[in-house]
FIDREN-709648 format. One line per field, with one value per residue (C-alpha): residue number from 0; x, y, z. Coordinates in Angstrom, 1 decimal. Example, Ala and Ser with C-alpha at 12.3 -4.5 7.8 and 13.67 -1.06 7.14 Angstrom:
nuse	(0,1)
xx	(12.3,13.7)
yy	(-4.5,-1.1)
zz	(7.8,7.1)
END
This chain:
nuse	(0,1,2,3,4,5,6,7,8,9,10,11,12,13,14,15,16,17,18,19,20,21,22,23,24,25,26,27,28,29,30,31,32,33,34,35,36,37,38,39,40,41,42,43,44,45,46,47,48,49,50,51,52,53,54,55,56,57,58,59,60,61,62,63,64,65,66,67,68,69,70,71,72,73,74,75,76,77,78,79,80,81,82,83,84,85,86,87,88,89,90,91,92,93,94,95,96,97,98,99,100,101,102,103,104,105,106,107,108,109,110,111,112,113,114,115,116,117,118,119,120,121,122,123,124,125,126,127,128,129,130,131,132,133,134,135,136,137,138,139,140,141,142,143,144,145,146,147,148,149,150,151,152,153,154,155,156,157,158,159,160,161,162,163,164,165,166,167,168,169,170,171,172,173,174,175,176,177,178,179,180,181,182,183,184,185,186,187,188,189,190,191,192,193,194,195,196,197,198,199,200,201,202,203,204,205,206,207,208,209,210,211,212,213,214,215,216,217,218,219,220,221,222,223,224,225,226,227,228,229,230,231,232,233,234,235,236,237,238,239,240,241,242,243,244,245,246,247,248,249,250,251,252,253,254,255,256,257,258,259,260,261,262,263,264,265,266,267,268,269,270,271,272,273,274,275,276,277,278,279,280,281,282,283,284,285,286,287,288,289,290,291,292,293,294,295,296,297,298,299,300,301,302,303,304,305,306,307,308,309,310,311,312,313,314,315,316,317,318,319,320,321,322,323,324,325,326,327,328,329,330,331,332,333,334,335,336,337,338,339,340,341,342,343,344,345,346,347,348,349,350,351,352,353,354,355,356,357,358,359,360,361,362,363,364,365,366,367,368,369,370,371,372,373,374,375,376,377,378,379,380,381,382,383,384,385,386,387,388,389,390,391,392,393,394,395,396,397,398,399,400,401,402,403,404,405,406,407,408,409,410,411,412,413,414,415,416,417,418,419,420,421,422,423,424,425,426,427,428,429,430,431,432,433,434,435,436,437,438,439,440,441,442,443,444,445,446,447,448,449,450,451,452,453,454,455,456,457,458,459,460,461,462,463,464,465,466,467,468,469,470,471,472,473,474,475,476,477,478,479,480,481,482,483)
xx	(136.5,138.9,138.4,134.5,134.9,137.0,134.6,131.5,133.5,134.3,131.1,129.9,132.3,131.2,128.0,128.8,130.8,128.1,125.1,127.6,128.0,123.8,123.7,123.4,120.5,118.3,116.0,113.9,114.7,115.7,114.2,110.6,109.7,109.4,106.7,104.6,105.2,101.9,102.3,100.4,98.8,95.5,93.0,93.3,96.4,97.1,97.7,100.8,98.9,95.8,93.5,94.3,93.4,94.3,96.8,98.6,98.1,99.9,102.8,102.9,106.9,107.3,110.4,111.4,112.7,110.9,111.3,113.1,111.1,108.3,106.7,108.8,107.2,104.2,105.6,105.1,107.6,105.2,104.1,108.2,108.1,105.5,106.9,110.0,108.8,106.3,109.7,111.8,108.9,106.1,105.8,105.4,108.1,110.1,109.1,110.1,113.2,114.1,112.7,115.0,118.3,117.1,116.9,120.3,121.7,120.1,121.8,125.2,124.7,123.6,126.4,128.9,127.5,127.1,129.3,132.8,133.6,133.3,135.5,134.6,136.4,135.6,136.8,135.7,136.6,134.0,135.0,133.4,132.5,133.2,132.7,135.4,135.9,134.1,136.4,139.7,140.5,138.3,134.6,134.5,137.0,136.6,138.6,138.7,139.3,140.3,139.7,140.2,139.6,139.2,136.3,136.3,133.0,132.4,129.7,130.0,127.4,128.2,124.2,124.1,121.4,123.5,124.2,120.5,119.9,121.5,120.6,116.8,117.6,119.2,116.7,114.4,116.5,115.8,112.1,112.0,114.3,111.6,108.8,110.3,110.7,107.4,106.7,108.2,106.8,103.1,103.6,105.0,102.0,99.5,101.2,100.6,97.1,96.1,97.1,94.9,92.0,92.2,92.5,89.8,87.5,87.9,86.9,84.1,83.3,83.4,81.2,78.5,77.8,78.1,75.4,73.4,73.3,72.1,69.3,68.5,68.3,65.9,63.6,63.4,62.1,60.2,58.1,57.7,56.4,53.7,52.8,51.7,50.3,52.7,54.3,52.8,53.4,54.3,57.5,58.3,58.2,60.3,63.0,63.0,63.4,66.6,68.1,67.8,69.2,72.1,72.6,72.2,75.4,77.3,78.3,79.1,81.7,83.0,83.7,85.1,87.1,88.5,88.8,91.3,93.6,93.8,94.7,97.1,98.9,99.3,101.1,103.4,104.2,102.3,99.0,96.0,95.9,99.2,97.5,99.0,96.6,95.2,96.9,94.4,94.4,95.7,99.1,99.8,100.8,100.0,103.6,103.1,105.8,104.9,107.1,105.8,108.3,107.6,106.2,109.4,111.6,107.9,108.8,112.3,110.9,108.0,109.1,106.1,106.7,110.7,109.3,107.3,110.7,112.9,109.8,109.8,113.6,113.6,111.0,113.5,116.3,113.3,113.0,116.9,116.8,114.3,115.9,119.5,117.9,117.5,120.7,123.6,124.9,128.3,129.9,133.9,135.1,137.6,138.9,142.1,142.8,144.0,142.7,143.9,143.0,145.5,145.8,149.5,148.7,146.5,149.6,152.1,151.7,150.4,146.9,146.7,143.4,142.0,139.9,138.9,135.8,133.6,129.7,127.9,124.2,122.1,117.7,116.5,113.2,111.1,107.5,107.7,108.1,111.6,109.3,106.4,108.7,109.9,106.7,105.1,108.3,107.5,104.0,104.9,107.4,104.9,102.6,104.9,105.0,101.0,101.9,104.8,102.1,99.4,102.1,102.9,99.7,98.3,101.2,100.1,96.7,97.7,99.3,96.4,93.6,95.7,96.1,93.1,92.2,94.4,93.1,89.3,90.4,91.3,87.8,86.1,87.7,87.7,83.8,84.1,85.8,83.3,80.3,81.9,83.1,79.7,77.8,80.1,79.3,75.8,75.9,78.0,75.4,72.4,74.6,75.4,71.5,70.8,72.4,71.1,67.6,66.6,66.4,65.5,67.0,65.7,66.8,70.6,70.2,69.3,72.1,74.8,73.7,74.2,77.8,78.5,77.2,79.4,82.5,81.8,81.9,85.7,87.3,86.2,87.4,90.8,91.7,91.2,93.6,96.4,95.7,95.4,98.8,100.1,99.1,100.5,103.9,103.7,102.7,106.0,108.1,111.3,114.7,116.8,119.9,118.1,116.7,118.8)
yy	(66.3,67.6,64.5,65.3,68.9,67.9,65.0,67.4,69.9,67.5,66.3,70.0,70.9,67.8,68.8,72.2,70.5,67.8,71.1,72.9,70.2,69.8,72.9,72.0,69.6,72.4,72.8,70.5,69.8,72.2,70.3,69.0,65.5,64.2,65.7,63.4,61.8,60.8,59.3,62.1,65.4,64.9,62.5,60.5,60.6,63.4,62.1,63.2,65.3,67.1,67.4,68.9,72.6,75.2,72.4,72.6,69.7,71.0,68.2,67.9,67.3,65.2,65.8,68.5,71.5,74.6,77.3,80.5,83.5,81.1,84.0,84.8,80.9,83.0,84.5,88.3,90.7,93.3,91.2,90.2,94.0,94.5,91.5,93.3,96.6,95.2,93.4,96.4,98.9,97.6,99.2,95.9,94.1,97.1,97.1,93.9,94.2,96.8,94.6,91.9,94.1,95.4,92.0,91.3,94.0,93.5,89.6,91.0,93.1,90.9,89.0,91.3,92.4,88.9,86.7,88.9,90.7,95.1,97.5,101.1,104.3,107.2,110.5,113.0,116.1,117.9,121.3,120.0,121.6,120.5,121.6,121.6,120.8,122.6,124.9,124.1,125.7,127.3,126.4,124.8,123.3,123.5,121.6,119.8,116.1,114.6,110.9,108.8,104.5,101.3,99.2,95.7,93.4,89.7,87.8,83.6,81.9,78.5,76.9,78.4,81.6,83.9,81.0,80.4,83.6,83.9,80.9,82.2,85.5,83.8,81.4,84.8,85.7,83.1,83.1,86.4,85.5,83.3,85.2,87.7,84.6,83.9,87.9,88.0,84.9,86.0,89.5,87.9,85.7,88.2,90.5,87.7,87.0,90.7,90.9,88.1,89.1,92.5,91.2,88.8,91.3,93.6,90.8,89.9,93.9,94.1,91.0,91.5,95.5,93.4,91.0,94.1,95.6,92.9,92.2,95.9,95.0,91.8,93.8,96.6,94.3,92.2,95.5,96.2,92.7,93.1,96.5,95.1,91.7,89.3,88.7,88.8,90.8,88.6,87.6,91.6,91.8,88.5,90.1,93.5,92.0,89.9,93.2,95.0,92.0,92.3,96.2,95.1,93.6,96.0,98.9,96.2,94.5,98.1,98.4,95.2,95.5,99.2,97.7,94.8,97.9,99.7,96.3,95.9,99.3,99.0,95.8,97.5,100.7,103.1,105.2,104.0,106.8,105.3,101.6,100.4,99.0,96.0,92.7,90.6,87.1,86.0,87.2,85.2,82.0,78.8,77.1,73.6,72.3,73.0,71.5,69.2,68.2,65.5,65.9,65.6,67.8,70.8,71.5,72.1,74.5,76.4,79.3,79.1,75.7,76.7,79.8,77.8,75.2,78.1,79.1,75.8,76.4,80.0,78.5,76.1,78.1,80.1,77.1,76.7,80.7,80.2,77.0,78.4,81.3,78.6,78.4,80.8,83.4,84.5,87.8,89.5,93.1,95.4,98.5,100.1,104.5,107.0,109.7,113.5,116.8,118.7,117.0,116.5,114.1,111.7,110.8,109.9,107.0,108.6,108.6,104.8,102.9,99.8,97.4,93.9,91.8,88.8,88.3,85.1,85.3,82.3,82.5,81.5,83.5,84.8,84.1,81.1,83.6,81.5,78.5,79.8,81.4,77.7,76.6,79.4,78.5,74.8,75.8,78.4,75.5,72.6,75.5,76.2,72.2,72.4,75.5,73.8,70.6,72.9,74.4,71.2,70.2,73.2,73.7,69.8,71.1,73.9,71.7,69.8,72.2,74.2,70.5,69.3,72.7,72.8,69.4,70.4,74.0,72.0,70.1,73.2,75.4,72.3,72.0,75.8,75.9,73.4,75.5,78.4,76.9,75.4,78.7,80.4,78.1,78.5,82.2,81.7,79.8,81.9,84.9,83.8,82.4,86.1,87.8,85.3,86.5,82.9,83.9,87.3,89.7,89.0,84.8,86.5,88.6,85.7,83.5,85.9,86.2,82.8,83.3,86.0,84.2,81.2,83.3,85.0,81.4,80.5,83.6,83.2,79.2,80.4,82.8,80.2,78.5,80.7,81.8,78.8,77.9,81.0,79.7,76.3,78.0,79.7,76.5,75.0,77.5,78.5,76.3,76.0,77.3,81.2,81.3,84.3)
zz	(104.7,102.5,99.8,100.3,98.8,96.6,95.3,95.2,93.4,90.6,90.4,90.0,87.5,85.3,85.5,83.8,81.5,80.8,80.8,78.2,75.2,75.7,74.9,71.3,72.3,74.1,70.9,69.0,65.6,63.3,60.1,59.7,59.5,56.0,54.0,52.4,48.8,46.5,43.4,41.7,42.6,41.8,42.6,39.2,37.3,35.0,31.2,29.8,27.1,26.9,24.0,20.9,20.2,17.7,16.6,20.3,23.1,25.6,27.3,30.8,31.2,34.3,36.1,34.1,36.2,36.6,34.2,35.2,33.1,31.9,30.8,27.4,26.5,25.0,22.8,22.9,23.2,25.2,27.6,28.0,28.9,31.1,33.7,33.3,34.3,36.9,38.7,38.4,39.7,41.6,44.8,46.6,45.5,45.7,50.0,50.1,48.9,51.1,53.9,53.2,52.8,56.2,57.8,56.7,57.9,61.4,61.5,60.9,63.9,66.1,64.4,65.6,68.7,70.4,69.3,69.6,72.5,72.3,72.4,73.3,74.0,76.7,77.2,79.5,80.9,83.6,86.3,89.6,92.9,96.1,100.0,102.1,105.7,108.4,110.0,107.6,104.5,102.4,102.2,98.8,96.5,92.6,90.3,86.5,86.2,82.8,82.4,79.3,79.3,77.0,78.3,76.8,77.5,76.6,77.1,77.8,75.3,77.7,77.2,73.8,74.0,72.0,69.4,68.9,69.3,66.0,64.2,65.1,63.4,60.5,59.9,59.8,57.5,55.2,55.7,54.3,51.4,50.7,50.6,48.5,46.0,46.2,45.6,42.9,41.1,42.0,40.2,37.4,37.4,38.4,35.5,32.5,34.0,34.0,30.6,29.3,31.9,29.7,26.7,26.9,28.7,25.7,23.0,25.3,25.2,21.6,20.7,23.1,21.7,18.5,19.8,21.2,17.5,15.8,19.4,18.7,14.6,15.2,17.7,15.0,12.0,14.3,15.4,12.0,11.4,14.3,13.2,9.6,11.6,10.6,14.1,17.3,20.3,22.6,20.0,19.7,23.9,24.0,21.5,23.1,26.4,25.1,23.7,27.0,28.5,26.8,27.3,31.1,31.1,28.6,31.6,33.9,31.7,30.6,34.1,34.1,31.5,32.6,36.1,34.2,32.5,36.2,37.8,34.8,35.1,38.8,38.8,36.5,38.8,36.8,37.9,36.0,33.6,32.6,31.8,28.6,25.5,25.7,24.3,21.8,22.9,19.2,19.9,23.0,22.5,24.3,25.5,24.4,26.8,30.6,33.0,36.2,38.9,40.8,44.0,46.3,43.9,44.1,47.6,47.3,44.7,45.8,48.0,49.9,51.9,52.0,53.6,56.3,56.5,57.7,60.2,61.8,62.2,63.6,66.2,67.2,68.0,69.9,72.0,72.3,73.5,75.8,77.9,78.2,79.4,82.7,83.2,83.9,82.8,82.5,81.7,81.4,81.5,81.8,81.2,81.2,81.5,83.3,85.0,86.6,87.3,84.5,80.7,81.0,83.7,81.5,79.8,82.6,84.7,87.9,87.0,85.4,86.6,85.2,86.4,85.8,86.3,86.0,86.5,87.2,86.8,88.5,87.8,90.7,91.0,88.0,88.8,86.8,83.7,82.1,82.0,80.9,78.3,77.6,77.1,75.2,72.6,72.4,71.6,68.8,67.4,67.5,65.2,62.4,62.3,61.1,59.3,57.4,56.9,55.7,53.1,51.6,51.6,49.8,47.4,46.3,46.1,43.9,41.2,41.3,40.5,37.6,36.1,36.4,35.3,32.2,31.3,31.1,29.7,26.8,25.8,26.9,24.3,21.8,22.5,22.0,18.9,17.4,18.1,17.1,13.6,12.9,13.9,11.1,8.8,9.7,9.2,5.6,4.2,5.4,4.4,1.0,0.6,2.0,-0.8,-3.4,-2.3,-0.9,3.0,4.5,6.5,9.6,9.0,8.6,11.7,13.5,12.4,13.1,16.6,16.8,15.6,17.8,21.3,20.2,19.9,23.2,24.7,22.5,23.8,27.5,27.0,24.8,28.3,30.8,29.2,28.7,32.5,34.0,32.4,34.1,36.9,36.2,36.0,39.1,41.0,39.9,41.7,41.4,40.2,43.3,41.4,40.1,43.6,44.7)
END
């Protein structure tokens, strides 16, 4: 009988043993699975260069690393500012920091809280009131009673709910890091972009009041014409309906182009009364180098999919919470004082008390709550799996559309450039022929309208592709060793 006990003891204390070290194994994997690795981002290779403009065809540097402050690659020392200021006061950012410092804070007390055993001291002093006996001594006793004790508590993390716990707060930790990465790369981004929306917005502004001037000149001279007979009226409608055309859109890109300065000034920290003068697109320069990682090294640098990475490992340490939660729990304490009814007695050995303790904690009823808990964690962890997918997926997707972007930007400002340069030389000739007395007026009118439309069309082209590089900057990331 005795051998029996014995026997079913051991086998019970293995089995805590053997529950204990699987502690470690309670969650799932901390890591993804390997994301997957395509030979290029988009659907057809990207060619190393693209086409030639302004004397620039812009490299595509495979395996080069990302570049830390892209932004000084253009070239102007005001827009070096503005990202400057925008990091150092944007509102946003400035929350998120704050977040962050907040969240670390919070992990080194749950640090210290959980994982060492605490130590608190009590005093108390208190007059109480007591009855006495019926019928012996006097009816109510009052008195004081001093007490003063240590209490020291310490909590068993045997099936590891404390440890994951932690490494679920951590990992929380780092998600957030992340995200104020990728915060601060998207204002930086959304700063540069701003400043060529505005720029370009207020070229656009200025050519097409240009363009409604000259509408407004060849209306004029062709009423003139129909009032002596030499044009008809349907021509004078057809010009004075392409002139109010073009006052149409005039407010609308004002507001546009006001709406661009606001934007601008906000990103920056300022009120919009604040918004600083527009860049011209001429003084940005096009970086001629852009860097392209290769598609395993992008993910290690986009804060984005690092962000969803550290999600998929907070959920599993959610998992790991929620199982040892199934299984006991086990707690020590004690506490040492003394205790009397005079102060000079808390300090002699009379009135000594301690005490000393252990808890054991067995679920064995909840409703079915710990394992719909357990469950309910599996399912969140088996989400930020997609999530994490859908991030690597969408950060390839990103490099892909600014490339192929890039790429076309390029033959659309070339094709832009070419109409432009032979509308000028268009309008030179009929100019020059103009002047000679050999064409009239309206002929002159006519061509520079020409001249002016084509321009509109170059500076539209010129800012898609300084933005679009932006944008190509941002989509590389951040180099691993500037993250923090």
């Amino acid at each position: 009988m005795k051998h029996a006990i014995t026997t079913r003891a051991s086998h019970a204390t293995g089995l805590a043993i053997a529950l204990a070290l699987a502690g470690c194994a309670f969650a799932p994997p901390a890591k993804p699975p390997a994301p997957p690795a395509p030979e290029h981002y988009a659907a057809q290779p990207t060619p190393p260069d693209t086409a030639k403009v302004d004397g620039v065809a812009q490299h595509f540097s495979l395996g080069a690393r990302a570049v830390p402050q892209w932004w000084r690659l253009y070239g102007n020392d005001t827009l070096d500012a503005w990202v400057e200021e925008g990091l150092r006061n944007n509102p946003s950012l400035t929350a998120t920091r704050h977040t962050l410092e907040a969240a670390h804070q919070q992990l080194r007390a749950q640090v210290g809280s959980r994982m060492l055993p605490t130590l608190d001291g009590q005093a108390q002093s208190s007059r109480q009131r007591a009855l006495g006996f019926p019928d012996f001594g006097p009816p109510t006793n009052l008195y004081d009673v001093y007490a003063g004790q240590l209490s020291l508590s310490y909590d068993f993390d045997l099936f590891g709910a404390t440890r994951h716990g932690i490494e679920q707060t951590a990992a929380q930790v780092d998600q957030q890091s992340y995200e104020f990465d990728a915060a601060k790369r998207a204002l930086a981004a959304n700063i540069v972009i701003a400043a060529i929306n505005a720029a370009s917005l207020a070229e656009q502004l200025s050519t097409s009041e240009r363009l409604s001037v000259l509408a407004h000149q060849q209306a004029d001279l062709t009423e003139r014409s129909y009032r002596l007979g030499a044009a008809s009226r349907d021509d004078l409608l057809s010009l004075q309906q392409q002139a109010a055309s073009i006052d149409t859109s005039i407010p609308g890109l004002r507001a546009q182009s006001m709406h661009a300065r606001h934007v601008l000034a906000v990103l920056l920290g300022r009120t919009p009364d604040q918004a600083p003068s527009n860049l011209s697109l001429a003084q940005l320069h096009l970086p001629a180098e852009v860097p392209l990682s290769v598609p395993s090294e992008l993910l290690q640098q986009r804060p984005d999919v690092l962000a969803a990475e550290a999600a998929v490992h907070a959920a599993s340490a959610q998992v790991g919470v929620a199982t040892a939660n199934l299984f006991p729990h086990i707690s020590l304490s004690a506490s040492i004082g003394t205790e009397g009814f005079k102060p000079s007695s808390l300090f002699t050995g009379a009135g000594a008390v301690w005490s000393v303790g252990a808890g054991l904690t067995q679920p064995i009823f909840h409703g079915g709550a710990l394992i719909a808990q357990r469950k309910a964690a599996i399912a969140e962890y088996d989400a930020s799996l997609a999530q994490y997918r859908q991030a690597v997926l969408n950060a390839f997707q990103n490099v892909a559309d600014t490339l192929t972007a890039l790429d076309q930007d390029a033959l659309a400002l070339r094709a832009a450039q070419d109409e432009a340069s032979r509308a000028q030389q268009s309008f030179s000739d009929v100019d020059a022929r103009y002047r000679l007395g050999a064409m009239s007026y309206p002929e002159a009118v006519l061509s520079e309208q020409h001249l002016q439309t084509a321009r509109l069309t170059e500076i539209q082209a010129r800012a898609a592709r300084l933005s679009d590089t932006a944008a190509l900057f941002q989509a590389m990331g951040t180099p691993p060793a500037v993250r923090r």
